[in-house]
Structure formats: structure tokens, C-alpha cells
N, C-alpha and C positions, 0 to 999 in steps of 0.2 A: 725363301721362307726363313725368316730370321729365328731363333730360339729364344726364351726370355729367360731368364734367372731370377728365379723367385728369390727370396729376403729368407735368410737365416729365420727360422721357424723359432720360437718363445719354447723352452721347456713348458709342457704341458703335460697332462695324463696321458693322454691319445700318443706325445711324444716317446712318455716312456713304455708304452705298451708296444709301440713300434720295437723301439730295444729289446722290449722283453721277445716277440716276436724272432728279432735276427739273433738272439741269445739261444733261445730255442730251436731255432731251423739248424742252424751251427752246431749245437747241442745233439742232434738228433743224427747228425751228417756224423759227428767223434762218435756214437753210442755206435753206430753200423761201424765204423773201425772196431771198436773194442769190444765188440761181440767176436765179430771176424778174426782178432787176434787171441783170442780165449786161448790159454793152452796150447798157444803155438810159438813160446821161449825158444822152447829146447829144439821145435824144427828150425827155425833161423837160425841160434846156434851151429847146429848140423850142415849146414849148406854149405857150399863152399865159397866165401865169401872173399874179396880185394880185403888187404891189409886197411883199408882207409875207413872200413866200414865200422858204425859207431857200436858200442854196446847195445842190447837191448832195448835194456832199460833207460837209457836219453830219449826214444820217441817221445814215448808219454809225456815228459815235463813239456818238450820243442813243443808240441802237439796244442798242447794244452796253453799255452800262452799262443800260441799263432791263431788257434779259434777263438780267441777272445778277438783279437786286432783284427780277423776276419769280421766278427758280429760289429764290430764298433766301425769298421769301415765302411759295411753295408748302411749301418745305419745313420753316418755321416751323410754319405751321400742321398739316400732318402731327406734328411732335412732338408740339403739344399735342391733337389730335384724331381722329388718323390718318385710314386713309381712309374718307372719308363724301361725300354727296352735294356739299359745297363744293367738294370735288377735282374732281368732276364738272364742275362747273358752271367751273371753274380750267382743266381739259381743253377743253372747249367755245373756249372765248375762246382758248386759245391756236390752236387748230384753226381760226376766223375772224381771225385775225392773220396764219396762215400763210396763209390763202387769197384777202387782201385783194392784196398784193403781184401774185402772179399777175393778178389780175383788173385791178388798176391799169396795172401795166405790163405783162405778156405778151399780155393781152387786150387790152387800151385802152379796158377797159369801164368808165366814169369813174363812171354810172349803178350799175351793178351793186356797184362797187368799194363806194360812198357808201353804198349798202344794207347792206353788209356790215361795214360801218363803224360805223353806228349800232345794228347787230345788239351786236356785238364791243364798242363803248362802254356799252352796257344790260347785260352778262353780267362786265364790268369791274363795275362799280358795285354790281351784285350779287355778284358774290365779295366785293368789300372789305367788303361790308356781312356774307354769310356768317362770313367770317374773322374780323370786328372780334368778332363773338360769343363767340371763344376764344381769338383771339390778336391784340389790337391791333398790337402790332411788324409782323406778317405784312398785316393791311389797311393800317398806314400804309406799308408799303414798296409799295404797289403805287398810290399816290396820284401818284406821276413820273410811272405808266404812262398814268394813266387822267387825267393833263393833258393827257400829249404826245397820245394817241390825242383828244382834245377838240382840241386847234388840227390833226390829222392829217386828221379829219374835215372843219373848215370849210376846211381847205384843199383837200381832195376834191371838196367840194361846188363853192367858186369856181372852180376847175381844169374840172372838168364844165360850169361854166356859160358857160365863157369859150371854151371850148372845142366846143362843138356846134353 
């Protein structure tokens, strides 16, 4: 069974309400982080953390441009191949991205969080490689994510270790 590759799709309304759609899903995935970090500065602060680990206050800004290039990725790849199983697998990881935060900081499950961690970096990795199938721009834009989530992780992991 051969796959066909549809033709770069026209800017149209439909197209930008796709965008607006992956702006949104993305949107909603950072709101469950930033709920889940409410007022929890000063426990991070407190933890006992590797000298490598960044201040605070850098998530936010990193955060916040990486779910842009996550929405613009998604929706790369929807032009050139609408929706199929990649999106799927695009859903999923943002769905363990939303649910790491919680588990990090509302839970204090440093364990559970790292798990979830390396789940979310394995389904990163496989998007980029799904997407590069038909749209390289859409996998390279998602390679920031799938660094910062690689040092997010070993920083999960030494936080859990230092910490138990």
C-alpha cells in the first residue's frame, strides 16, 4: 500500500482555524502547567537541587516559545497530511506534558513525574520521526521541545534522587 502526499494546502479560513485549534489544544496543555505551578516558587527553591538546575523563573519564557513551535508544528504537519495517526500520537505527548507538571509539583511525585517523563520524551521522538515522513519543517520545529524535555527529564530524575 503505497501513501500519497497531498499538495501544500492554500491558506484559507478552515486553514487558519486549524491553527487556531493547535494554538489552543497547546494553550490548554501550558494552562494545566500553570495552574499546577501556582505558588510553588518557593517549594522548588527548597528542594535540593544539582548545581546545573536553572532558576525559576527561565521555565516560563523556555515554555512559552517551545508551545508556540509545538502549535506551528502540529499544524505544519496537518497541511501537508491532515489528520492521521501522527496527530494522534502529537495528542498523546501533549496529554503527558500536561500531566507531568501536576504530578511534579501538585503531587510531589518526583518518581511518578520521571516516568512520565520518559514516556512524553519516547512519543516526542516518535512524532518527530512520524512528521519528518511528510513534513520536515514540522519535525525540525519540534527538536527545542524534545532537547528541553531531555535536560527536563535528567533534571527530574537528579531532583528525585536528591530528594528521597
Amino acid at each position: 500500500m503505497t501513501t500519497r502526499v497531498q499538495p501544500q494546502r492554500q491558506p484559507g479560513a478552515r486553514t487558519w482555524l486549524v491553527l487556531l485549534g493547535f494554538l489552543v489544544a497547546v494553550a490548554i496543555t501550558a494552562a494545566i502547567g500553570g495552574l499546577a505551578v501556582q505558588g510553588t516558587g518557593e517549594e522548588y527553591q527548597n528542594l535540593r537541587q544539582p548545581a546545573w538546575a536553572p532558576p525559576s523563573w527561565l521555565f516560563g519564557p523556555v515554555w512559552t516559545v517551545l508551545y508556540v513551535l509545538i502549535a506551528i508544528s502540529g499544524w505544519l504537519y496537518w497541511r501537508r497530511a491532515g489528520f492521521d495517526r501522527a496527530l494522534l500520537v502529537y495528542a498523546a505527548q501533549l496529554v503527558l506534558n500536561a500531566i507531568w507538571t501536576p504530578l511534579f509539583f501538585g503531587a510531589g511525585r518526583y518518581g511518578l513525574a520521571f516516568a512520565d517523563i520518559v514516556v512524553l520524551w519516547l512519543l516526542i521522538g516518535l512524532t518527530v520521526v512520524l512528521f519528518r515522513r511528510r513534513s520536515g519543517p514540522a519535525a525540525w520545529l519540534l527538536l527545542p521541545y524534545w532537547a528541553w524535555v531531555t535536560f527536563a527529564a535528567a533534571l527530574n530524575f537528579t531532583i528525585w534522587q536528591l530528594n528521597t
